[in-house]
Backbone bond lengths (Angstrom), bond angles and torsions (degrees), N, CA, C in turn:
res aa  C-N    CA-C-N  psi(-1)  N-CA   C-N-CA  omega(-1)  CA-C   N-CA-C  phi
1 X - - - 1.453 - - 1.527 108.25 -
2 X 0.987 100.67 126.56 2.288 119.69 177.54 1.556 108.25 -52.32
3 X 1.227 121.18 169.86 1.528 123.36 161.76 1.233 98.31 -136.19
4 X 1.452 111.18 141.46 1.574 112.70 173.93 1.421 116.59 -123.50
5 X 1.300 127.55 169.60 1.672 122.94 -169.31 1.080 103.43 -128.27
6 X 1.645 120.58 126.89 1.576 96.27 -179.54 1.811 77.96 -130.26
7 X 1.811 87.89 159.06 1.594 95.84 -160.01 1.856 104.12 -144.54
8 X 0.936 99.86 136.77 1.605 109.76 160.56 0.835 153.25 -116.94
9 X 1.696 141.08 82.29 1.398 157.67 -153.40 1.824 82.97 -50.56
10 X 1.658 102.90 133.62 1.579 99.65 172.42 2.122 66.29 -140.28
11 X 1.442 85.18 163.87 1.758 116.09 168.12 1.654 98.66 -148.25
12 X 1.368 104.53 143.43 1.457 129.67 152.51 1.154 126.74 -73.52
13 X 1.481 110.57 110.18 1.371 123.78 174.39 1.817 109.81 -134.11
14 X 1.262 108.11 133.51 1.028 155.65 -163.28 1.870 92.96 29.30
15 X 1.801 120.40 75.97 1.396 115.89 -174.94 1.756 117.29 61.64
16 X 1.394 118.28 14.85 1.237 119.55 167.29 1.105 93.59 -132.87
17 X 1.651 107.95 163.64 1.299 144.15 172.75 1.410 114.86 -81.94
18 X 1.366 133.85 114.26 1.625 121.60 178.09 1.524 113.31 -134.62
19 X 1.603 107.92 111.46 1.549 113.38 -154.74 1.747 93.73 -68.82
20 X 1.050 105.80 170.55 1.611 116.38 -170.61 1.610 93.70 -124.75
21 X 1.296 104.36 166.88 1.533 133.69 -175.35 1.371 121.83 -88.60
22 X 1.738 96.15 -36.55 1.580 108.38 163.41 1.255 124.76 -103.48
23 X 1.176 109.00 157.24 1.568 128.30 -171.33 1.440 118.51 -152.28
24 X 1.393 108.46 124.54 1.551 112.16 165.93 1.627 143.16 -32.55
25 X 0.991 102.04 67.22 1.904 96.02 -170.81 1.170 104.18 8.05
26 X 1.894 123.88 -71.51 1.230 117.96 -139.88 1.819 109.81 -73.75
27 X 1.249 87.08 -23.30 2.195 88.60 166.51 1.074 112.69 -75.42
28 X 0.878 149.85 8.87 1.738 167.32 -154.35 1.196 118.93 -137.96
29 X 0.978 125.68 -45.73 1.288 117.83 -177.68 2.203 110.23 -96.91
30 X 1.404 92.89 -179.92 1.464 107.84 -176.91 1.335 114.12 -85.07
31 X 1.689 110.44 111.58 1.620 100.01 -175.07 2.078 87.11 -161.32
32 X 1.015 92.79 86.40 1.729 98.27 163.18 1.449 125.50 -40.60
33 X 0.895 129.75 -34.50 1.395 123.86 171.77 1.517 125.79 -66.69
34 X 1.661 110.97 -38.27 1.184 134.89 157.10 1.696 113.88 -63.09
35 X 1.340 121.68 -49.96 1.250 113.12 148.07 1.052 135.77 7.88
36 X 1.681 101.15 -100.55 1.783 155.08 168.33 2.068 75.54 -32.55
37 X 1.080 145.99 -95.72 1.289 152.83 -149.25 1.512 106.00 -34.37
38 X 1.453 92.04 -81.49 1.580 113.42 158.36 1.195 115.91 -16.51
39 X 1.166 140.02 -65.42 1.583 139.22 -131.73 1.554 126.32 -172.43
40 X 1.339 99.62 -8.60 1.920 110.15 166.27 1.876 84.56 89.47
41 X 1.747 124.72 -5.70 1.344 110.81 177.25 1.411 117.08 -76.31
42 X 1.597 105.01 147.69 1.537 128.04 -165.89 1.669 107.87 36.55
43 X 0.661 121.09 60.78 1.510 135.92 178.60 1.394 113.24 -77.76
44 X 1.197 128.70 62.95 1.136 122.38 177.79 1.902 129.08 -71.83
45 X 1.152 92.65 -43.20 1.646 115.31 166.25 1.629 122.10 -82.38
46 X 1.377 123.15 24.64 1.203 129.35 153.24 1.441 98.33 64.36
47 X 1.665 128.36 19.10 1.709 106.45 154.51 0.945 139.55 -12.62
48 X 1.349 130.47 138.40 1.260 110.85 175.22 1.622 91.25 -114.71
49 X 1.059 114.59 141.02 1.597 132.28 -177.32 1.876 114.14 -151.69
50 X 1.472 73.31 -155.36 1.600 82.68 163.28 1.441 136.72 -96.79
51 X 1.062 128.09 158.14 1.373 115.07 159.17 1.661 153.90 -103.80
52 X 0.763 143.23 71.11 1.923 147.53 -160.89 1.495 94.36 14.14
53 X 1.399 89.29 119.95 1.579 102.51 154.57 1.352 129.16 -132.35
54 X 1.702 92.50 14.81 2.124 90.84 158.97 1.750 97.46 95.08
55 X 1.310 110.06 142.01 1.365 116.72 -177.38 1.919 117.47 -45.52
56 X 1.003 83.79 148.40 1.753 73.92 163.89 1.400 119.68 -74.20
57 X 1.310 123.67 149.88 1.285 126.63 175.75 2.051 109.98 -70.08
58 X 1.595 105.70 -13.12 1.671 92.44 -177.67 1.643 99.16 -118.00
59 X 1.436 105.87 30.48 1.920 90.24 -175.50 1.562 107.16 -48.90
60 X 1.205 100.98 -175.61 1.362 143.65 173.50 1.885 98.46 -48.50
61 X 1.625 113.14 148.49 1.215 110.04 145.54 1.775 126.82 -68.17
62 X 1.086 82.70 -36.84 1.724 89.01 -178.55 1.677 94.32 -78.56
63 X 0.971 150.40 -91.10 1.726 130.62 149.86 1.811 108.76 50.55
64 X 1.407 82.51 -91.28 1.389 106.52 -169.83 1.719 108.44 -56.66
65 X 1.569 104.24 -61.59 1.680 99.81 -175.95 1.747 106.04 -55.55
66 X 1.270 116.04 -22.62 1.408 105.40 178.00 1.119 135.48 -55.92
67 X 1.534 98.75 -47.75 1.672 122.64 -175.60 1.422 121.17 -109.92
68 X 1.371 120.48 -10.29 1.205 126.01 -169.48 1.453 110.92 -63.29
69 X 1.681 113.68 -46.87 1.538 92.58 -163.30 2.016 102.84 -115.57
70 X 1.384 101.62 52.03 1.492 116.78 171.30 1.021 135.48 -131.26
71 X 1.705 100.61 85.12 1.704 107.13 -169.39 1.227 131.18 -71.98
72 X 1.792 123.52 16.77 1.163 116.44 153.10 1.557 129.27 -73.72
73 X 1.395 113.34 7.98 1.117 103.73 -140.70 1.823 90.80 -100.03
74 X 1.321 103.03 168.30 1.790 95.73 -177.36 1.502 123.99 -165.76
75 X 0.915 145.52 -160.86 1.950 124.12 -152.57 1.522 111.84 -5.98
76 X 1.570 110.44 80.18 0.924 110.37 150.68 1.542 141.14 -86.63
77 X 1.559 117.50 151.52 1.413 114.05 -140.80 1.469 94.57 -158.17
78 X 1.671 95.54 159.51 1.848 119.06 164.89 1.008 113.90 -158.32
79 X 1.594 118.27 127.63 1.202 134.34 168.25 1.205 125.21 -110.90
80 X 1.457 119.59 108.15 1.759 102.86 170.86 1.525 120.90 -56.32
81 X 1.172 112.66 172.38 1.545 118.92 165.84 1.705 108.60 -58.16
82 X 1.313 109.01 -66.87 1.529 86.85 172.73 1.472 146.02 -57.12
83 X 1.237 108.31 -26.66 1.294 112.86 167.52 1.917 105.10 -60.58
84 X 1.208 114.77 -21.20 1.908 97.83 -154.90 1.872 81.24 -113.06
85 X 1.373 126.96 -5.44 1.529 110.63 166.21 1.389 112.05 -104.44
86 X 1.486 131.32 -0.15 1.215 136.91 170.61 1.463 104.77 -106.46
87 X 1.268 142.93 2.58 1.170 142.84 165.36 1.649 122.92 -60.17
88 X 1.166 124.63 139.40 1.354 122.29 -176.86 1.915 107.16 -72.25
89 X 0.927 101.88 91.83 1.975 98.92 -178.89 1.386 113.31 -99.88
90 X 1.130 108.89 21.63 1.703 105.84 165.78 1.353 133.46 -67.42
91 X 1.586 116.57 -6.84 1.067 136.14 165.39 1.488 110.24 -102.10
92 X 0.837 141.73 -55.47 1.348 128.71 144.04 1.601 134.43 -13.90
93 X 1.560 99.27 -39.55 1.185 96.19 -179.83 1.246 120.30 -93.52
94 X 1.349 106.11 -23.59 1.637 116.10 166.11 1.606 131.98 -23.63
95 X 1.533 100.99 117.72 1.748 92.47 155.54 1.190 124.17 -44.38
96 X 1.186 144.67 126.20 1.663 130.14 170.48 1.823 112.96 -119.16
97 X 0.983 125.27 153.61 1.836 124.95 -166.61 1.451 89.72 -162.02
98 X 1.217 105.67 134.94 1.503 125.81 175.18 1.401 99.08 -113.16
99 X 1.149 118.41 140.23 1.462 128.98 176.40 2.035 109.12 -141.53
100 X 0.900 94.69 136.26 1.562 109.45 159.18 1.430 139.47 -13.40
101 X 1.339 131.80 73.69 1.225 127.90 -144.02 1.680 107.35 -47.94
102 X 1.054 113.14 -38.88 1.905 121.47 176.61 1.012 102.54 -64.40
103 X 1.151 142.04 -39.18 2.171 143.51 166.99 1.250 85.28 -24.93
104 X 1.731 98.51 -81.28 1.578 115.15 -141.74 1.649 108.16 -60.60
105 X 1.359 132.13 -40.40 1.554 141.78 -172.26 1.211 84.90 -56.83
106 X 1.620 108.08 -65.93 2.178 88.20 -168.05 1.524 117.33 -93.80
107 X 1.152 117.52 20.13 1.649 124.78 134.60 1.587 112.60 -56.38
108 X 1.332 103.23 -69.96 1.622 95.25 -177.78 1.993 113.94 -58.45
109 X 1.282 97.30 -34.86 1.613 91.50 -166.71 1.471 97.05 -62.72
110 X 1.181 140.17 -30.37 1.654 147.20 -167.75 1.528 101.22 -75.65
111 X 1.796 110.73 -16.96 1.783 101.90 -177.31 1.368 90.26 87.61
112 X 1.381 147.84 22.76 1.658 140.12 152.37 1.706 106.37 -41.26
113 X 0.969 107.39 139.77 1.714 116.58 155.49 1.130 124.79 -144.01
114 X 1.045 115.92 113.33 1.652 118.48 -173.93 1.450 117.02 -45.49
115 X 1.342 118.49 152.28 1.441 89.26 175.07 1.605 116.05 -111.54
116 X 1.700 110.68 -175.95 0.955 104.02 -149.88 1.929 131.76 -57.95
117 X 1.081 126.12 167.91 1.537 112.74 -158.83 1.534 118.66 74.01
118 X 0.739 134.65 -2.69 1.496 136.89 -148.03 1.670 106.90 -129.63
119 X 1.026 126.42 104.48 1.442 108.19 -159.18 2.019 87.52 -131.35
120 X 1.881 101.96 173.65 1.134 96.74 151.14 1.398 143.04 -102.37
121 X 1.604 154.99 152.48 1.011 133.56 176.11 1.488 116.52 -90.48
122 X 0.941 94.39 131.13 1.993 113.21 -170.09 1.739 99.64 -93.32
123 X 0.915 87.88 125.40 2.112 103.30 149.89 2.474 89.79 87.01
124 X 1.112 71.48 69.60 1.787 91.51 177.13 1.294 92.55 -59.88
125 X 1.472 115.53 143.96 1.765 117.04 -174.52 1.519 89.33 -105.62
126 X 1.210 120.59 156.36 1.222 137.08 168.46 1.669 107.91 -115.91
127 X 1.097 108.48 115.97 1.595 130.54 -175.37 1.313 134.25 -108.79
128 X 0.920 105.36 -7.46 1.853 116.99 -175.43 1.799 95.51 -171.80
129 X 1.288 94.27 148.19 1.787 111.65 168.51 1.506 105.68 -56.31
130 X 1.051 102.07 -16.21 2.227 98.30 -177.18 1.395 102.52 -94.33
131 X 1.605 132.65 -33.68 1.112 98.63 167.68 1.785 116.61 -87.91
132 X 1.141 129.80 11.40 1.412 136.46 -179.22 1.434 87.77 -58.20
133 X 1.745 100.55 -83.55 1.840 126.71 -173.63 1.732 111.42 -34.64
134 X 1.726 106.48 -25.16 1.790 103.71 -176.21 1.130 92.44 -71.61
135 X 1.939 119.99 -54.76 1.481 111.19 -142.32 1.446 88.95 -86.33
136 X 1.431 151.78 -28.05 1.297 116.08 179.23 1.311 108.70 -62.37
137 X 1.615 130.58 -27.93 1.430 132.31 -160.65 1.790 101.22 -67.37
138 X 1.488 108.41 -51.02 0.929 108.71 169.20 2.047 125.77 -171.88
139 X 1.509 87.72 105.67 1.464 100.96 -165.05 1.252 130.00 -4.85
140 X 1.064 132.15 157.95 1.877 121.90 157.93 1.705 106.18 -138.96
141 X 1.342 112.79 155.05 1.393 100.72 138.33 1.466 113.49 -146.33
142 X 1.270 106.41 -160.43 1.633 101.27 -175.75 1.620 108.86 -143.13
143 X 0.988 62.47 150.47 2.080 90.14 -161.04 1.572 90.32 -103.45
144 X 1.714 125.94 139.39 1.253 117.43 -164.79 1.818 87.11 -162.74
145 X 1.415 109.00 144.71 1.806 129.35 -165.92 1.721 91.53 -149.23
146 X 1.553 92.57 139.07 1.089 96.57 148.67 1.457 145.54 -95.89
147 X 1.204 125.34 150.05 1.619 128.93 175.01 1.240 110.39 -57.65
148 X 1.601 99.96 167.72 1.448 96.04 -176.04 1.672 103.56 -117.47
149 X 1.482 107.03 151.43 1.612 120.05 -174.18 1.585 105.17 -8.05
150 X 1.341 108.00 -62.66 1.688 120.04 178.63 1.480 131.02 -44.20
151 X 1.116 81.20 -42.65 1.759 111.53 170.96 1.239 123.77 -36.98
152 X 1.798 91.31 -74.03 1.497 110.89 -175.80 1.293 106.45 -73.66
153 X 1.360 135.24 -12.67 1.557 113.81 -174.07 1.932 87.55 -93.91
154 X 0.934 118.24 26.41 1.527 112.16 157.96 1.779 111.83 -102.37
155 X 0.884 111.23 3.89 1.511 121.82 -144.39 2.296 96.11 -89.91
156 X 0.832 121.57 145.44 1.656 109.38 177.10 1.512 108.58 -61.60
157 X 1.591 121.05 -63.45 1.558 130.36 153.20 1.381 92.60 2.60
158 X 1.344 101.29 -112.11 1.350 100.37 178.92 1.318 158.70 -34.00
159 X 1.330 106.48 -43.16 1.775 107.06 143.80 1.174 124.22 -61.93
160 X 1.361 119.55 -21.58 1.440 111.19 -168.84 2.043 96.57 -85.16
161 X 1.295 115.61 -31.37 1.513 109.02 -173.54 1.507 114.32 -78.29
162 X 1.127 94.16 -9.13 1.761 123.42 169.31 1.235 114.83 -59.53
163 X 1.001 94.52 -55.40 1.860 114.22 -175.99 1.787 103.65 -93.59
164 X 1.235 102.62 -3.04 1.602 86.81 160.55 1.326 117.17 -108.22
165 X 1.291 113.25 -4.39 1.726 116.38 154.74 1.317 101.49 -72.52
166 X 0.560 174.58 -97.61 1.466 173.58 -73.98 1.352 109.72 -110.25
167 X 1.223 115.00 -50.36 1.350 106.34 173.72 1.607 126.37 -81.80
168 X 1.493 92.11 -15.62 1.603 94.42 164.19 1.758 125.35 -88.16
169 X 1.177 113.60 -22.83 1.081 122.45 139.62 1.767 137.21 -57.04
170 X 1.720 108.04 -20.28 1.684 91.45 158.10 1.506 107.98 -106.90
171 X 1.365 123.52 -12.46 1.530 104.59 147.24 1.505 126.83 -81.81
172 X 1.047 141.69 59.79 1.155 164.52 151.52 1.637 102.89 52.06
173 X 1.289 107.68 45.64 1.731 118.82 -168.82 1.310 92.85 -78.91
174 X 1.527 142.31 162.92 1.462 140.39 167.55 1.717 92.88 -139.78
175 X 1.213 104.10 -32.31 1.870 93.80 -169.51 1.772 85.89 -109.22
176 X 1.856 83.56 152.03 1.884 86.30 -165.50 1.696 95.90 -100.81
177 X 1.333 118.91 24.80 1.441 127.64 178.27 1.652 100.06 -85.54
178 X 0.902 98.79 -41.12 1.959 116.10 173.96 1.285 147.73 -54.54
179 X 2.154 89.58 -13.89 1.272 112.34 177.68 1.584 85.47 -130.58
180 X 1.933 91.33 161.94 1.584 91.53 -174.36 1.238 83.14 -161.34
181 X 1.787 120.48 176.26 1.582 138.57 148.46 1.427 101.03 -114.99
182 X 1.773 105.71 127.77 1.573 99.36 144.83 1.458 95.71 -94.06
183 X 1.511 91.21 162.26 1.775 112.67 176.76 1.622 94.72 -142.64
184 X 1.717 101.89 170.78 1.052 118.37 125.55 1.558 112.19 -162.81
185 X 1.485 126.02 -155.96 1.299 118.32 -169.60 1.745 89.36 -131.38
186 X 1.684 97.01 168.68 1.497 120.95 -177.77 0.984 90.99 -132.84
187 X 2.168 118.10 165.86 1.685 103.44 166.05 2.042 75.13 -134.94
């Protein structure tokens, strides 16, 4: 079963919240990794992001009629623009590869070294009883590089915070506290 994100560009105008019509594809659409950033959802690769902290108490009218009377809905969340372009996304942006915990032991016993950029990630989160039962069944870890400058401006993150300058810039937004997304997810 899918998870989907549904999201609402709100801006502050004059001490209110006023949801907008447009919205960023990339907050909109289905992309787990972006997720995992967002909201600790489908997190398979141990993002480090943010975490749901529940609607705002002043959303949007349109906000509210959206989400109010749909109880599938779940990590709900808001991020201003500044919070998600001042955020540390270097983990986010990361390549990430899980490999075989028995690979890696006789990788190292052979004298393997990763090379440079390329590191391992330590302290694997355990998130659900299914991945408990995998990794005792059979270990993993993950090997993780970063992209390069070019890279990441291919990245949704990034287009999508892209496109929230932009729209705060043709509503005449100057502070990025002023623009925000509510979200949340469905499965």
């Amino acid at each position: 079963m899918g998870c989907d994100i549904h999201t609402i560009v709100e801006i502050k105008k004059e001490n209110t919240w006023v949801g907008l019509d447009e919205c960023p594809n990339e907050f909109d659409e289905r992309n787990y990794s972006l997720f995992a950033f967002l909201a600790g959802v489908r997190n398979s690769f141990n993002t480090k992001g943010f975490k749901p902290k529940g609607f705002p108490d002043d959303m949007s009218e349109k906000a509210r009629k959206e989400f109010e009377n749909d109880s599938d809905l779940h990590s709900k969340s808001y991020l201003t623009l500044k919070e998600l372009d001042y955020a540390d996304k270097k983990d986010a942006y990361a390549h990430k590869c899980r490999i075989v915990g028995a690979f890696w032991e006789k990788f190292k016993e052979l004298g393997g070294q990763l090379p440079d950029g390329m590191e391992v990630e330590e302290n694997f989160k355990v998130t659900s009883i299914i991945d408990a039962l995998h990794l005792a069944y059979c270990p993993k870890v993950i090997i993780k590089w970063q992209p390069s400058e070019e890279e990441i401006k291919k990245y949704d993150l990034y287009k999508g915070i892209e496109s929230l300058k932009k729209i705060a810039k043709n509503n005449n937004i100057d502070n990025y506290e002023n623009i925000r997304i509510v979200f949340c997810f469905d499965n």
